[in-house]
N, C-alpha and C positions, 0 to 999 in steps of 0.2 A: 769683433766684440768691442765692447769699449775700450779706450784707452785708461789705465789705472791712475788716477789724477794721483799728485806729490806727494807724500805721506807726511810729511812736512816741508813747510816751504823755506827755501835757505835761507838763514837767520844769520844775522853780521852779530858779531862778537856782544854782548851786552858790555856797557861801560863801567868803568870799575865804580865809582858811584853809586849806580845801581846796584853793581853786584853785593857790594857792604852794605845795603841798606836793604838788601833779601835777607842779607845770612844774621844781619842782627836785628831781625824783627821778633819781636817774644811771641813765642804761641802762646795762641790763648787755649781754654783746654772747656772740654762741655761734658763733665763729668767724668768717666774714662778715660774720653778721648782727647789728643791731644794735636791741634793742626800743624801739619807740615806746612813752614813758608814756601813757596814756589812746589808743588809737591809735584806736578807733573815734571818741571827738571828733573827732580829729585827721582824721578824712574825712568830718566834716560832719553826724553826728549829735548826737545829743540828750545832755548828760551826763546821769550816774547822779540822778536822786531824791534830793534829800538825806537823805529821810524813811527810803531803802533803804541807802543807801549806806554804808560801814563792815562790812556784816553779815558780808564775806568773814572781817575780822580774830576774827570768833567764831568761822565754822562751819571754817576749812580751818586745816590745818597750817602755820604760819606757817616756810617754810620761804625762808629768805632768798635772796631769787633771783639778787640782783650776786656776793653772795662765795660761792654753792654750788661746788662743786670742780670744777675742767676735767677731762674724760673720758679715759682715757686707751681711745679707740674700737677697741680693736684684740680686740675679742671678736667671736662670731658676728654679722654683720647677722640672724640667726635672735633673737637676745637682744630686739629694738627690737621685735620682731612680736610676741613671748610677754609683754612688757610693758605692752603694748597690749591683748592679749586676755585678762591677769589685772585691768584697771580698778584696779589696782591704786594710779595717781596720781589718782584721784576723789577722795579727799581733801585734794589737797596742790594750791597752784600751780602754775604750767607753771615750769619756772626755767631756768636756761641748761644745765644739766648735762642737762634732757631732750631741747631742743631740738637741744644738741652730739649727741647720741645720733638723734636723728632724722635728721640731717644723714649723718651718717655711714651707718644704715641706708639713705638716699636714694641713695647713691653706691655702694654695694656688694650692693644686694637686685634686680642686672638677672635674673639668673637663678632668680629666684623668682617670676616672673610668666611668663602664655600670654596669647598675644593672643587674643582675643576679635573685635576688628574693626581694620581699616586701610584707609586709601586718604592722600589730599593734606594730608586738613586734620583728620584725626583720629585718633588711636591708643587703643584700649579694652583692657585686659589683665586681669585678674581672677589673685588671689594662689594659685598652687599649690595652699596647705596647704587645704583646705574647712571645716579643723577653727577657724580660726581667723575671732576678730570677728564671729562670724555667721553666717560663711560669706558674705556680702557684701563682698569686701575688695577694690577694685578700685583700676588706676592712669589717669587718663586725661588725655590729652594733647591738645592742640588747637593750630594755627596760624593764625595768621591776619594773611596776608599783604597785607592791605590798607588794617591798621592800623597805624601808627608809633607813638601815645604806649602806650607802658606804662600812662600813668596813667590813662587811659580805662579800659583793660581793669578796673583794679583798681577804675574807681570801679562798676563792675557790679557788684561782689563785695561793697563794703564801703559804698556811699553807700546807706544804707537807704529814705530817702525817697527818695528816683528811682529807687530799685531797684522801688519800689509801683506806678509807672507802667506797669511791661510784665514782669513775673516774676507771672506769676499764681499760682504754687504758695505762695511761700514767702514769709512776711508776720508781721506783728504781734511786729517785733523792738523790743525792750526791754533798754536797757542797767542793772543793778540796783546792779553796783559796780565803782569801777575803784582798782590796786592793783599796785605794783610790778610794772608792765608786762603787765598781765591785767586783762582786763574780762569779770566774769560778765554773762552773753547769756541770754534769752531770747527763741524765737522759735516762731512756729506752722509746720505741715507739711500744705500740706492731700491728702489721701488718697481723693478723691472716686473711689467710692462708700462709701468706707470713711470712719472718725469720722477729723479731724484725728489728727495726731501733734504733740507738741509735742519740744522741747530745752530743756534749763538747761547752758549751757555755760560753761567757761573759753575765753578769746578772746586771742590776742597779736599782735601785728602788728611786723612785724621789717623794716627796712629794710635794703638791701646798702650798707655801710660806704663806696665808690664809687660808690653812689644807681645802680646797675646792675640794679636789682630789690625785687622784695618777695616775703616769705613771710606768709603768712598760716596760723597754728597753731591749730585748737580741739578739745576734747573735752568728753566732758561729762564735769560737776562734780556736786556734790551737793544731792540735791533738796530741802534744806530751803531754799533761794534762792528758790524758785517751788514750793510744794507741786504736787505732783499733782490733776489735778480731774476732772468728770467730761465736761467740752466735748472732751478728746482725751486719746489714749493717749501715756503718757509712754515715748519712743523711746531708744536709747540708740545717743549717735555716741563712738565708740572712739578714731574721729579723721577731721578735713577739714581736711587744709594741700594750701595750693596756693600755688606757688612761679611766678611771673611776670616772664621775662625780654625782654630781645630775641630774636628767631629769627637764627642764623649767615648766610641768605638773604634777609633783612628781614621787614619785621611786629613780630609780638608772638608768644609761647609763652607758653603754662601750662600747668603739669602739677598735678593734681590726684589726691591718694591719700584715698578715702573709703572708712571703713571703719564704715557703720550699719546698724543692726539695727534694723526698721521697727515690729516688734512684730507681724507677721501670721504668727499661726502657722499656719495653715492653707495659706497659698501656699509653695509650694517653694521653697528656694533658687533652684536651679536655673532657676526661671524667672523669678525676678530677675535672674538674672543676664543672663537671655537679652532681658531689657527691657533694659539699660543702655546697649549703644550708640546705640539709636535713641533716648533719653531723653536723653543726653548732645548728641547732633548737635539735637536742638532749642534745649538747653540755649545750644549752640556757636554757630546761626544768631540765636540773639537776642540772645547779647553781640554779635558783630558786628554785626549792624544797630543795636545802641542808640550803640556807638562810631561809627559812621559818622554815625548822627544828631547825637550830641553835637558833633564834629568841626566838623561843618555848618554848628553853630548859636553856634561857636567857643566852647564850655563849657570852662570850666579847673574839673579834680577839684580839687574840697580837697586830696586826697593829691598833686597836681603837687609838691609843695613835696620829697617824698622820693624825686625821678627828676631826673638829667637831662636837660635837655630833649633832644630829639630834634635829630639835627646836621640842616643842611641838605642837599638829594641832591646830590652831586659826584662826577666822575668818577673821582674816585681813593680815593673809599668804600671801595672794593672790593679795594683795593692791600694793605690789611694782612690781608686775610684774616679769616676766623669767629675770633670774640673766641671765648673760654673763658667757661662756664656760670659764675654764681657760686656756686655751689653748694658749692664746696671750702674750704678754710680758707682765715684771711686772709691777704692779696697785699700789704698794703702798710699803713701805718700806723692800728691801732687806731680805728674811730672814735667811742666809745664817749664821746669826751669832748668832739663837738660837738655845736653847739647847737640839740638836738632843741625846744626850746620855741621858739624862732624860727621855724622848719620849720611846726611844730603851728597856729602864732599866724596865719601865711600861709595854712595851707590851710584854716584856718577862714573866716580873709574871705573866701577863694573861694567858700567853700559859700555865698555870699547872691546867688550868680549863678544858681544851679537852678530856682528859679521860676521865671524867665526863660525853662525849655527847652520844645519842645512834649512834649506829653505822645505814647509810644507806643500804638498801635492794642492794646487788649489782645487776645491769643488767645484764640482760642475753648476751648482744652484745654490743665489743667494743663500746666505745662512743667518739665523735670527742673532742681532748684535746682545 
């Protein structure tokens, strides 16, 4: 079988320079949310290379991400999907004025989706328009009722070296630079029988301003980060945020809008499309089982630091009724000016506990990332 490429590749110390000039960069905040600087250290990966790192301030638009201008969102939720499917931000950072715009597209694009599959623990919808992203543009939602920390779920998504333990598709992440609240990613896609696909993406990590949640925003960036080569075809993701709260019936929710193009010209949309719920519901059963392991094994995510913990069960839990998604603007005072490098500093020491965890049984067949 193949050999499982690095899960991240060994990284020399970052210089302390740098390091004071990650931990005192001010987030900037896109309603709710509020960006973690360097946010994939901040759950326990590798920092950037120092040999790489800087290259974002050559190759992208230095477009200032704290003082970019607030949205006034009151255009078509149609706008967010065609701005997406012109790639037209490949050159530039993510910043708060797009993420403000994504937010708002999230709140007002129900009617732009068909469902594709449903039952208890999953919803698949796939976007109206065919013409857009691909034609690959889907939304998918999961529950999972027998998880309580948020921060589990999220370290599925973003702790890379434990993610190598049981995600068999999706591997050999590389963090290249990190930068007012963006970390350029690269990552492998394996496509058996087909050649690898790769990614060079922008990465952001946004905390709910009431630690109620996390979003997580990327697209791809530009490919002078990681040339193209000839071990896999270079893919292009439009977009993968996935927004991770509590469920109003307990558990955890995520909702996931992925909008890639795999580069197989030859297979149909359309039967892409018609793989993604049963690609998804694998995807679904091995986050929860890896949260339930970790649980077990009493694992604290690096990223605990940006959730509240989980209340105790009491019987008057239930007295105030389903909280409100945070998904909407913010409810209460800004929190854009606390202290994210405390937060960061925390979930780092946690990450020296992962060794510690058993490792999962890999699958025998790819699984959808």
């Amino acid at each position: 079988g193949r050999q499982r490429q690095s899960v991240i590749r060994s990284a020399q110390p970052v210089p302390p320079q740098r390091t004071r000039a990650m931990a005192m960069s001010t987030p900037w905040q896109a309603g709710s949310w509020v960006v973690v600087p360097g946010g994939l250290a901040a759950c326990g990966n590798s920092a950037p290379n120092p040999q790489e790192a800087g290259a974002a301030q050559s190759v992208l638009t230095r477009t200032d991400a704290k003082s970019a201008p607030s949205v006034d969102c009151g255009g078509s939720p149609d706008d967010f999907a065609r701005r997406l499917d012109s790639c037209r931000d490949a050159g530039s950072a993510i910043t708060r004025e797009e993420v403000q715009q994504f937010v708002h597209w999230l709140q007002h694009s129900d009617d732009a989706w068909e469902t594709l599959a449903t039952d208890s623990q999953i919803h698949v919808q796939r976007h109206k328009d065919r013409s857009l992203c691909g034609g690959v543009f889907v939304r998918l939602s999961a529950h999972l009722p027998e998880v309580t920390d948020m921060a589990l779920v999220a370290n599925c998504f973003l702790n890379f070296e434990d993610r190598a333990k049981w995600d068999a598709q999706v591997d050999g992440f590389r963090i290249i630079d990190s930068f007012e609240g963006n970390d350029v990613l690269h990552y492998t896609m394996h496509a058996s029988p087909l050649s690898d696909r790769d990614f060079v993406v922008l990465h952001a990590l946004l905390r709910h301003e009431e630690q109620r949640g996390l979003l997580i925003y990327s697209r791809s960036t530009d490919d002078k980060f990681s040339p193209a080569t000839r071990s896999a075809v270079r893919a292009q993701q439009y977009l993968m945020a996935t927004e991770i709260t509590e469920h109003p019936s307990g558990g955890v929710r995520y909702t996931t809008i992925s909008a890639v193009d795999p580069r197989i010209p030859f297979l149909p949309k359309w039967i892409m499309n018609r793989l993604v719920p049963s690609e998804f519901r694998k995807w679904v059963d091995l986050v929860d089982t890896r949260c339930k392991e970790l649980s077990a094994a009493g694992f604290q995510p690096p990223c605990a630091a940006f959730f509240r913990r989980p209340a105790p069960a009491a019987p008057c839990a239930a007295a105030g009724g389903a909280e409100a998604s945070p998904r909407g603007g913010s409810t209460g005072k800004a929190a854009a000016e606390e202290d994210d490098t405390e937060a960061s500093t925390e979930a780092r020491e946690a990450s020296r506990s992962a060794s510690t965890l058993p490792d999962m049984e890999e699958p025998a067949e790819a699984e959808a990332a």
